[in-house]
C-alpha positions as CSV (number, residue, x, y, z in Angstrom):
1,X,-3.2,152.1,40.4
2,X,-6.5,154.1,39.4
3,X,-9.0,154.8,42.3
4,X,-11.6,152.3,40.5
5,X,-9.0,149.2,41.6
6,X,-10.4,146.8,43.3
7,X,-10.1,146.9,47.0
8,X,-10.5,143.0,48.0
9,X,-12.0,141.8,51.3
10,X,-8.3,140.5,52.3
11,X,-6.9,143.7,51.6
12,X,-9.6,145.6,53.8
13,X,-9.8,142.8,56.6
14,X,-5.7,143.2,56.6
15,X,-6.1,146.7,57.2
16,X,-8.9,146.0,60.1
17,X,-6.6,144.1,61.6
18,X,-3.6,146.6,61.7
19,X,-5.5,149.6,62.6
20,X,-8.5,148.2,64.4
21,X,-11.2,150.6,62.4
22,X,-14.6,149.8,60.6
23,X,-14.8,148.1,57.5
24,X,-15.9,150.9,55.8
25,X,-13.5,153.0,57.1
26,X,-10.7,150.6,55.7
27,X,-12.5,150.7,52.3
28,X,-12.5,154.2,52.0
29,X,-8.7,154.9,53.1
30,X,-7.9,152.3,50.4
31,X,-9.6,153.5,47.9
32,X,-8.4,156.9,48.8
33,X,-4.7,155.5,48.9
34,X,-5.0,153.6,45.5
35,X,-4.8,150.3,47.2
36,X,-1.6,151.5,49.0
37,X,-1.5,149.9,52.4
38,X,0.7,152.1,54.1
39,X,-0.7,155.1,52.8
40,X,-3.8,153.7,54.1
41,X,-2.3,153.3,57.2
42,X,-1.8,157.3,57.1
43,X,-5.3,158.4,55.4
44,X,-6.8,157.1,59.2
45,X,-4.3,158.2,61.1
46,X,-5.1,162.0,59.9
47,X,-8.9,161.1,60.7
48,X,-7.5,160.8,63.6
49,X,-5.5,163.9,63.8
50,X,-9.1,165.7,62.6
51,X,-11.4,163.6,65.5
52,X,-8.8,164.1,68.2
53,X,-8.0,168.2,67.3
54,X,-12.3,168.0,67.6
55,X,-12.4,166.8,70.8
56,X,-9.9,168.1,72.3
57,X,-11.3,170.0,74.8
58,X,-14.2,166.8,75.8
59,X,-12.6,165.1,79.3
60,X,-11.6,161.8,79.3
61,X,-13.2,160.7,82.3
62,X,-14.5,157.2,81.9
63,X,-12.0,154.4,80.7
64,X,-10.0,151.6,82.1
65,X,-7.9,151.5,85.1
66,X,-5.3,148.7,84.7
67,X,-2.3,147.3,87.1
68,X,0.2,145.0,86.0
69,X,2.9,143.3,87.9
70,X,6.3,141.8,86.7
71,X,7.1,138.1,86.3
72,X,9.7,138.1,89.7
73,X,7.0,140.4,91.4
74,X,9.3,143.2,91.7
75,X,7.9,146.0,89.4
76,X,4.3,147.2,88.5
77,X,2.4,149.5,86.3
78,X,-0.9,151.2,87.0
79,X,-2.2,153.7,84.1
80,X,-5.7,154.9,83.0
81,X,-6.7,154.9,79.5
82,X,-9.5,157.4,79.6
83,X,-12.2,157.9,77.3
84,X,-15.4,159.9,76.7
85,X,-18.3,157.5,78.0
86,X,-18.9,154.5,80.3
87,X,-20.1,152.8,76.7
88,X,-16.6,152.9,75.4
89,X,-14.8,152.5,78.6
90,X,-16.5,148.9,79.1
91,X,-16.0,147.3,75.5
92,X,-14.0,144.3,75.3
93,X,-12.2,145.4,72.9
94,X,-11.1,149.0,74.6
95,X,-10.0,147.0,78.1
96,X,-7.8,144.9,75.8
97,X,-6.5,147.9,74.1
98,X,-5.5,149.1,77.8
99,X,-4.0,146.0,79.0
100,X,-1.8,146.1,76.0
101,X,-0.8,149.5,76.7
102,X,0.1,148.6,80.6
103,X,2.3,145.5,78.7
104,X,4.3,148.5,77.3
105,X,4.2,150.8,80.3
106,X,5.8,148.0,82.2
107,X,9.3,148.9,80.2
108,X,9.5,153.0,80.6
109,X,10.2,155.0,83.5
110,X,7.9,157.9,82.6
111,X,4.6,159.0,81.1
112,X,6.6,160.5,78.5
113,X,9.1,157.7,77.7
114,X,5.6,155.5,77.4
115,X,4.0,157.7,75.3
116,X,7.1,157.8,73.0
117,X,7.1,153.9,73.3
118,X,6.7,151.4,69.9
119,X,3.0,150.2,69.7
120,X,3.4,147.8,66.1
121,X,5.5,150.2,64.1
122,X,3.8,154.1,66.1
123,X,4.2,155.5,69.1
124,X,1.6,154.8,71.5
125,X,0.8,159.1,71.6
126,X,0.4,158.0,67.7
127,X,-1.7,154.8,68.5
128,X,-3.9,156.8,70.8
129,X,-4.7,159.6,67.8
130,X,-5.6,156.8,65.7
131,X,-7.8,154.9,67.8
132,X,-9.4,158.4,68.9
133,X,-10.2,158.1,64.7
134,X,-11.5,154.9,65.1
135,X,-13.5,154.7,68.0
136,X,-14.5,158.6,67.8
137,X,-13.8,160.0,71.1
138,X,-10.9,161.4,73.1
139,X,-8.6,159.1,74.0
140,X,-5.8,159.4,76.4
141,X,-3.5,158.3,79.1
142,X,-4.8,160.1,82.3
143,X,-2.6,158.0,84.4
144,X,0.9,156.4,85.0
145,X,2.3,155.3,88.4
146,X,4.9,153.0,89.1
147,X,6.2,150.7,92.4
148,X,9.4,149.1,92.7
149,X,10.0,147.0,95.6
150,X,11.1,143.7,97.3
151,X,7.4,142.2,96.2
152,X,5.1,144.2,94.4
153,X,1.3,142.9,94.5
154,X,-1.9,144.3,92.5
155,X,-5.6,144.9,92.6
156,X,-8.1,146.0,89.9
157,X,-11.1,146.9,91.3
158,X,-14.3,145.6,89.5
159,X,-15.2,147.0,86.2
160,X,-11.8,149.1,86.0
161,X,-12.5,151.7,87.6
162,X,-9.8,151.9,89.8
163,X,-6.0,149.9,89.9
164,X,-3.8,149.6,92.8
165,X,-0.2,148.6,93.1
166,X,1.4,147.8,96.9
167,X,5.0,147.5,97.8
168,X,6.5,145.2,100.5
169,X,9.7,145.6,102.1
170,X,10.6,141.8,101.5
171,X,9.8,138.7,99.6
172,X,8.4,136.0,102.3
173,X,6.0,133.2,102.3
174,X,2.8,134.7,102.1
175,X,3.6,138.3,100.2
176,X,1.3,137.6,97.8
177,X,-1.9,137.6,100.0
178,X,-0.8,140.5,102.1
179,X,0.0,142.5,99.2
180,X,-3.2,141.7,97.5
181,X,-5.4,142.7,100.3
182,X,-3.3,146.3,101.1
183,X,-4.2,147.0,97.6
184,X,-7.9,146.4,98.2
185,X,-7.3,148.8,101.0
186,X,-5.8,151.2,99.2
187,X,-8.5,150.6,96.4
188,X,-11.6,150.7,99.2
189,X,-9.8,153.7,101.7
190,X,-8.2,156.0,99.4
191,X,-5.4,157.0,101.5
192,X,-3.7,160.2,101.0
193,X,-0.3,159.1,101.7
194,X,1.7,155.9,102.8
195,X,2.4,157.2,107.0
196,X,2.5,160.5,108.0
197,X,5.9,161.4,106.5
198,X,3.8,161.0,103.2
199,X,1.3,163.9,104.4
200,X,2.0,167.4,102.9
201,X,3.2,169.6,105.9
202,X,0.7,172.1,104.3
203,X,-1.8,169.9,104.5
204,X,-1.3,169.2,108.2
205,X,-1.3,173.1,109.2
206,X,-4.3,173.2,107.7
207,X,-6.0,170.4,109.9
208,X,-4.4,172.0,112.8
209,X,-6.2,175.4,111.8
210,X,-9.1,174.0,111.2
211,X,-9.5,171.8,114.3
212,X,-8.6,174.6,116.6
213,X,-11.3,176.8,114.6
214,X,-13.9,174.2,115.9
215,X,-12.4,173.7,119.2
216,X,-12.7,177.7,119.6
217,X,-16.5,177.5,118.7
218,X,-17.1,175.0,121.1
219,X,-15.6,177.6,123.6
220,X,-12.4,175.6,124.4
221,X,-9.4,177.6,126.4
222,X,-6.7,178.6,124.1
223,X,-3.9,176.9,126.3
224,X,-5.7,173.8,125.9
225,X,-5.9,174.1,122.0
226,X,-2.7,172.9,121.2
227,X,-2.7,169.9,122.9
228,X,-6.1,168.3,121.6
229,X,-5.6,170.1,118.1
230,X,-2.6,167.2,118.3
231,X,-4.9,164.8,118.9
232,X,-6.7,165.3,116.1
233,X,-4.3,164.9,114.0
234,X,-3.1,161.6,115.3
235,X,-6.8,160.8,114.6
236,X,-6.3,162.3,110.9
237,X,-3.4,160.3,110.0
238,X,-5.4,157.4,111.5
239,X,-7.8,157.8,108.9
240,X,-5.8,159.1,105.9
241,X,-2.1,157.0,105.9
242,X,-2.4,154.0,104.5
243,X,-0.2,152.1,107.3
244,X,-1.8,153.7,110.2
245,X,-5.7,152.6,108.9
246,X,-7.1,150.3,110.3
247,X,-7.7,147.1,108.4
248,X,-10.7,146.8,106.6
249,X,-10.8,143.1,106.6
250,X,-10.0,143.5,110.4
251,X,-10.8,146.3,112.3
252,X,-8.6,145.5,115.4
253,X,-5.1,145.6,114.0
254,X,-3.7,148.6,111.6
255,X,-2.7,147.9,108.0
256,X,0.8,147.8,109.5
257,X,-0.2,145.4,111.4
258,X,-1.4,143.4,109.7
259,X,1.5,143.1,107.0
260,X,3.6,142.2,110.3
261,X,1.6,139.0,110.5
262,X,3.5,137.6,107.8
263,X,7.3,138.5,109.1
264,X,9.5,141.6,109.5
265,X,7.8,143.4,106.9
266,X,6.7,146.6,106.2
267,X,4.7,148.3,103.0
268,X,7.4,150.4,100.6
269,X,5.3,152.2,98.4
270,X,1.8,152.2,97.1
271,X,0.5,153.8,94.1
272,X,-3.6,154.4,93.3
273,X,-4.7,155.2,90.0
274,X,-8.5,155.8,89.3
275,X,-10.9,157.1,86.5
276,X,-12.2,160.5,86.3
């Protein structure tokens, strides 16, 4: 086929339509492939390879933050596609882009087995090259978190910015609300653990030292330090363990609960995913 063929408006919209580039884009990877449709396929895939290896080194921190949930409720995704700009991150057809990727996510176990998953004959690392071609910045997954549990529940916050999934011990009338609304907490609060088993032993040293630092200035007595250093932690974990917060649509009761209001039931696992 010479390079002067004909490139019809079927063969280019075909090509739109598998790859998601410009028309002119299309046009010009068909004429360079001779009217060849896979080879086409592969003259925008190395644009991609040249955009991507470009801007490589830009951060990927605007995108969309996406949770999905099984159809029994007892599995969920949460990833981040992350892009360049909020410009990107907010077109229609990017978010759709992400939810399809969460579709996948739902069926590996790891970032890597995602990555490695089929996206319509290429991998989704491969997909993500391409559309990094297409749409002309980075592109990549910045996050993948999964929950299993008795009822998993969900909550993207508005405009995708950030995607919660919540785990309850057990499936009871009622699950769905409660699980909705500990992922708004975990959404709104931005715990750094589940309870206080959760909490880095590191990280709770550190709060000791650095509540008996302030307790010292204030001239407290050593022997006493211990003591109300203890308190502050209780106070920390309070504020920073998602069971042991106290609810935001209810100040009284604790997230925990709360989630007793509905049965014996306690939250198994929560995961947060968020852009930037």
């Amino acid at each position: 086929m010479s390079t002067m063929t004909k490139i019809t408006a079927a063969e280019v919209n075909k090509l739109r339509k598998a790859t998601g580039a410009g028309m002119m884009d299309c046009k010009k990877a068909l004429v360079e492939a001779e009217g060849n449709f896979d080879k086409a396929i592969e003259v925008l895939r190395k644009k991609g390879q040249k955009v991507a290896a470009k801007r490589a080194d830009r951060a990927s921190t605007e995108g969309a933050a996406i949770a999905k949930v099984n159809a029994d409720n007892t599995a969920g995704v949460a990833i981040v596609l992350g892009c360049e700009t909020d410009f990107v991150g907010k077109n229609e057809s990017f978010v759709a882009l992400a939810n399809q990727f969460a579709d996948l996510a739902m069926n590996a176990t790891t970032k890597e087995a995602f990555l490695a998953t089929d996206f319509g004959g290429m991998t989704v690392a491969e997909k993500l090259i391409e559309q990094t071609g297409v749409i002309g910045e980075k592109l990549e997954i910045t996050a993948f978190e999964k929950v299993e549990a008795a009822f998993v529940g969900s909550y993207i916050h508005a405009g995708n910015k950030i995607a919660t999934l919540v785990g309850l011990s057990a499936n009871v009338a009622g699950a769905d609300v409660v699980a909705k609304d500990v992922a708004m907490q975990a959404a709104a609060m931005n715990p750094l653990a589940l309870n206080e088993e959760g909490v880095d032993a590191s990280v709770i040293e550190k709060e000791i030292e650095i509540a008996k630092d302030q307790l010292r200035a204030e001239g407290k007595p050593e022997a006493m330090l211990d003591k109300i250093a203890q308190g502050k932690i209780k106070r920390f974990f309070k504020d920073n363990t998602l069971v042991n917060q106290s609810f935001i649509k209810d100040s009284k009761q604790s997230v925990a609960q709360y989630v007793k209001t509905i049965g014996d039931v306690t939250v198994s696992d929560f995961k947060r995913v968020a852009l930037g």
